[in-house]
C-alpha positions as CSV (number, residue, x, y, z in Angstrom):
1,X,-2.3,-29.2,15.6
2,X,0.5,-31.0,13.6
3,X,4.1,-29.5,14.2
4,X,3.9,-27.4,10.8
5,X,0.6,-26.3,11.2
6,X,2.4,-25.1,14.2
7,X,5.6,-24.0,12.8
8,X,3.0,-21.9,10.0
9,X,0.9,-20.0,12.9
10,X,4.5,-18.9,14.2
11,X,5.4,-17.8,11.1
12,X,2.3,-16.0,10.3
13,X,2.2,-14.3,13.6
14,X,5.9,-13.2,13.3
15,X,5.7,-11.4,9.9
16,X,1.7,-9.7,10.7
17,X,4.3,-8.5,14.1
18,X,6.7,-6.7,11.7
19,X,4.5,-5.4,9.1
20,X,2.4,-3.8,11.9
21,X,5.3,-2.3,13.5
22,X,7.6,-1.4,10.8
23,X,8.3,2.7,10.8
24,X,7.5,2.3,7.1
25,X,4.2,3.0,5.6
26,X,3.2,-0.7,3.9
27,X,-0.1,-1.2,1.7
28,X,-1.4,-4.1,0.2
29,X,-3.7,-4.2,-2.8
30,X,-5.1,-7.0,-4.9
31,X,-4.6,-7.8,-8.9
32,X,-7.4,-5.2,-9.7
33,X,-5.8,-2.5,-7.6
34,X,-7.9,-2.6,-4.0
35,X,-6.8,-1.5,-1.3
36,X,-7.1,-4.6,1.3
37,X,-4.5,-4.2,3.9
38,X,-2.7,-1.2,5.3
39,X,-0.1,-0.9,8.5
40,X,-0.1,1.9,11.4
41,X,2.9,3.1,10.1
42,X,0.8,4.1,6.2
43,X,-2.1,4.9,8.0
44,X,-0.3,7.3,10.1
45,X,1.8,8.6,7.4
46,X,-1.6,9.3,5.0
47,X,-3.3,10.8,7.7
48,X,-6.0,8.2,8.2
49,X,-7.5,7.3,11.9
50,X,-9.7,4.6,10.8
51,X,-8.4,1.2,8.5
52,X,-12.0,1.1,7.1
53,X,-11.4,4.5,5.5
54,X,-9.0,3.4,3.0
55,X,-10.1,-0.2,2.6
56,X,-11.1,-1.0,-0.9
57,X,-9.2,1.8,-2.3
58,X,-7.7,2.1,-5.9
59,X,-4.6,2.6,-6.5
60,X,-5.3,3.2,-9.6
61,X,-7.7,5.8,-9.1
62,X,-5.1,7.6,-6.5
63,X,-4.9,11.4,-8.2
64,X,-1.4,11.7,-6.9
65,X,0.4,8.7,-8.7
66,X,1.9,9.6,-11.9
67,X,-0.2,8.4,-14.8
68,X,3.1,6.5,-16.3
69,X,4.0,5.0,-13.0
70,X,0.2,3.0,-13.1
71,X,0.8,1.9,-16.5
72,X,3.7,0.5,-15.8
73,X,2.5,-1.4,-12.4
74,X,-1.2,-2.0,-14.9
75,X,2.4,-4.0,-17.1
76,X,3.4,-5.5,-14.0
77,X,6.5,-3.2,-13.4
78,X,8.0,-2.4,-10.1
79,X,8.6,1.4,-9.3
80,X,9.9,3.8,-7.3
81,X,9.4,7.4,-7.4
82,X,9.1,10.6,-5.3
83,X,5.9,12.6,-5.6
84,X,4.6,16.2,-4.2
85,X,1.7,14.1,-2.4
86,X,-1.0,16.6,-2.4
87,X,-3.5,15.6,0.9
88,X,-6.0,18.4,-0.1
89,X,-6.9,16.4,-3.4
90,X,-6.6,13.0,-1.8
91,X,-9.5,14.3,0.6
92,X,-11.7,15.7,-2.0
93,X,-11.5,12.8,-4.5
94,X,-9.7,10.0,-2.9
95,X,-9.9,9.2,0.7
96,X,-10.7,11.1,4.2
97,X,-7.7,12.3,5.5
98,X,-6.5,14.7,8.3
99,X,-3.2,16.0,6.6
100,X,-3.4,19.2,4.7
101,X,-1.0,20.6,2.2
102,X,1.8,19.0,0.2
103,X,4.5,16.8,1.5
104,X,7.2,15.1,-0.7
105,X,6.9,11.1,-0.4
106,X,8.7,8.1,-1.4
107,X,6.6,5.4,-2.9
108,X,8.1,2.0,-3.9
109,X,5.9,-0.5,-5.2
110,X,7.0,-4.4,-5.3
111,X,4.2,-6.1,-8.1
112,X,3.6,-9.7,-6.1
113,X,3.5,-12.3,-9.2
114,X,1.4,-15.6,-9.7
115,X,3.1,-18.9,-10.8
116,X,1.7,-17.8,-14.5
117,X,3.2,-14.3,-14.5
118,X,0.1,-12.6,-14.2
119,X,-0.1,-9.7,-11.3
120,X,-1.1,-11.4,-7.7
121,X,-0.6,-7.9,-5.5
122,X,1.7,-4.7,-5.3
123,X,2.9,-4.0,-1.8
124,X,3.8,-0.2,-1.9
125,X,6.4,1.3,0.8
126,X,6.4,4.7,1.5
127,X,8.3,7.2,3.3
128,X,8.4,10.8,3.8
């Protein structure tokens, strides 16, 4: 293994160490909006006990964002906003969850760009 093939595993390693262990909820979806990639912190936070639960998600199908907050990321915006986050209607038309009732959330979500300016990712953040 050469010394930046090295010097790239280390790197790698470090940053999948903090976005595992950061006390913030992290997701990662694709262009089209799929959930691939969630941390313990999110999945603790949504109420989910099982990564393959939520894997392949869409964000844009999520009942509980704000229609005008997914056009603008659909335009490539980044947002922030706080939401009633209502588990009940995640569960029945979202996702299996084990939270119940409504609890007020923080979502920021970071649109990743490509080289062209097209959408790569969105990395949401939230926090309760």
């Amino acid at each position: 293994m050469s010394e930046k093939e090295a010097n790239g595993k280390e790197s790698y390693i470090l940053l999948q160490t903090i976005y595992d262990n950061l006390p913030v909820g992290l997701e990662l979806y694709d262009s089209e909006g799929n959930l691939t990639e969630i941390n313990h912190a999110g999945m603790a936070m949504m109420g989910v006990t099982d990564k393959k639960n939520m894997l392949g998600i869409n964000i844009f199908q999520n009942p509980n964002i704000p229609d005008d907050m997914k056009d603008r990321l659909r335009q490539g915006e980044n947002v922030r906003f706080t939401v009633g986050y209502d588990f009940s209607l995640a569960r029945e038309k979202y996702y299996p969850t084990t939270h119940t009732g409504v609890r007020h959330l923080e979502i920021t979500v970071s649109v990743i760009k490509q080289n062209n300016g097209g959408i790569d990712k969105c990395l949401p953040g939230r926090m309760q």
